[in-house]
N, C-alpha and C positions, 0 to 999 in steps of 0.2 A: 511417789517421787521417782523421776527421770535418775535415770545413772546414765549422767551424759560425759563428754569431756571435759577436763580445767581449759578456759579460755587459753593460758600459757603452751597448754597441749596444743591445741588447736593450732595457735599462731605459729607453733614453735616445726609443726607437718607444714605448715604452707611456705614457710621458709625454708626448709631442707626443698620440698619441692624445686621451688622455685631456680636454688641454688644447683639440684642436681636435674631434673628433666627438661625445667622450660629453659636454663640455659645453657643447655645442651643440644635443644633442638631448635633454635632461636639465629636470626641471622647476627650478628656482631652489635649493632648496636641496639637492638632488642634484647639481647642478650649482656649486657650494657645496663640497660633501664631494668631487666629483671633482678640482677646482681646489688644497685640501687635501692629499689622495693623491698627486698629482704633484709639490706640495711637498715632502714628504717621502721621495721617490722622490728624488728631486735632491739633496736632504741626504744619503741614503743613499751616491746615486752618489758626492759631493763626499766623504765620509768615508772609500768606499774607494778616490779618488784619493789622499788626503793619509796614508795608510798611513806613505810616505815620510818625514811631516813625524813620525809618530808613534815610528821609530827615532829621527830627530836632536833630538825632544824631551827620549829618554829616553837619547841620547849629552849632550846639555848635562848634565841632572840626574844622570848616573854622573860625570861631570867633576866638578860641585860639592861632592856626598855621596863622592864617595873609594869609591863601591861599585859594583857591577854589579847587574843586576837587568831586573826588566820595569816596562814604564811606572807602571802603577799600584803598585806594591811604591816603586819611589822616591819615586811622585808622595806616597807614604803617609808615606815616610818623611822628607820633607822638611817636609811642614805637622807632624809629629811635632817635629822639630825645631824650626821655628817657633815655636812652642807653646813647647818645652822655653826658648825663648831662648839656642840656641846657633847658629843662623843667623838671620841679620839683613840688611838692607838694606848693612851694613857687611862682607857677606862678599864678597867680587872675584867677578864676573859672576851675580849671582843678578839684580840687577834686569833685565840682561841677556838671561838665561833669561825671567823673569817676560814681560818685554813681548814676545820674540819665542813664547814658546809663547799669551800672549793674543791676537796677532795670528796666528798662526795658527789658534787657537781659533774668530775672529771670521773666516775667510776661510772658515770651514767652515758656518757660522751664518749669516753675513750676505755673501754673497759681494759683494752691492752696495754695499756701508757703501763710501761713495765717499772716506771717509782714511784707508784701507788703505794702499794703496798710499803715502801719504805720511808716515803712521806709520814703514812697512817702510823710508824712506829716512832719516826720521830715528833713526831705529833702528841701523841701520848706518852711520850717520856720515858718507853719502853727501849 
C-alpha cells in the first residue's frame, strides 16, 4: 500500500500555491483568474467535506416524503409536491428541513456569511 496524500491535501497545496506564487508572479488579470481558480478549488474541497450533510439532507426529505430515494429524486419530488399543493409550510418539519438544508447549502457557498452560525442555533432551539 502507497502512503500517498488525502486528495483535501493535495487540493488544499495547489490552492495556497496558487494564492501565494502564481499570483504573485502573474500579471493582474492572470493574477485575477488565479485568485478565481482557487476559489473554486475550495468550493470544490468544502462540497466534498459536506458529502455527510448530503446523506442527512436526503434522511430529513425520506422522513417528510414517506419514501427512500437519492437526493435529487426527493429533492424532485418534494418541489413536485409543492407545486401539487399537497405539502406545505403546514406539514410537521418541512420548514425544518428547509432552513437546515439552506443553511447548510450557504456553509458550502459562503463559508464566511458571519450568521451561520447563529442561524444553525436558532435553528435548533439552542
Amino acid at each position: 500500500m502507497q502512503d500517498a496524500p488525502e486528495p483535501d491535501d493535495i487540493l488544499g497545496a495547489v490552492t495556497k500555491w496558487l494564492r501565494g506564487t502564481a499570483v504573485a508572479a502573474l500579471p493582474p488579470h492572470a493574477s485575477f483568474e488565479a485568485k478565481v481558480a482557487a476559489a473554486a478549488i475550495d468550493l470544490v474541497r468544502r462540497e466534498i467535506a459536506a458529502r455527510n450533510t448530503a446523506t442527512e439532507e436526503a434522511a430529513r426529505l425520506s422522513a417528510i416524503l414517506g419514501m427512500q430515494g437519492d437526493l435529487d429524486n426527493l429533492t424532485r419530488t418534494l418541489c413536485a409536491r409543492i407545486d401539487e399543493g399537497t405539502v406545505d409550510l403546514s406539514t410537521p418539519e418541512l420548514a425544518d428541513v428547509l432552513i437546515a438544508s439552506t443553511l447548510d447549502k450557504i456553509s458550502i457557498d459562503q463559508p464566511d456569511f458571519s450568521a451561520v452560525a447563529r442561524l444553525r442555533r436558532l435553528a435548533s432551539g439552542a
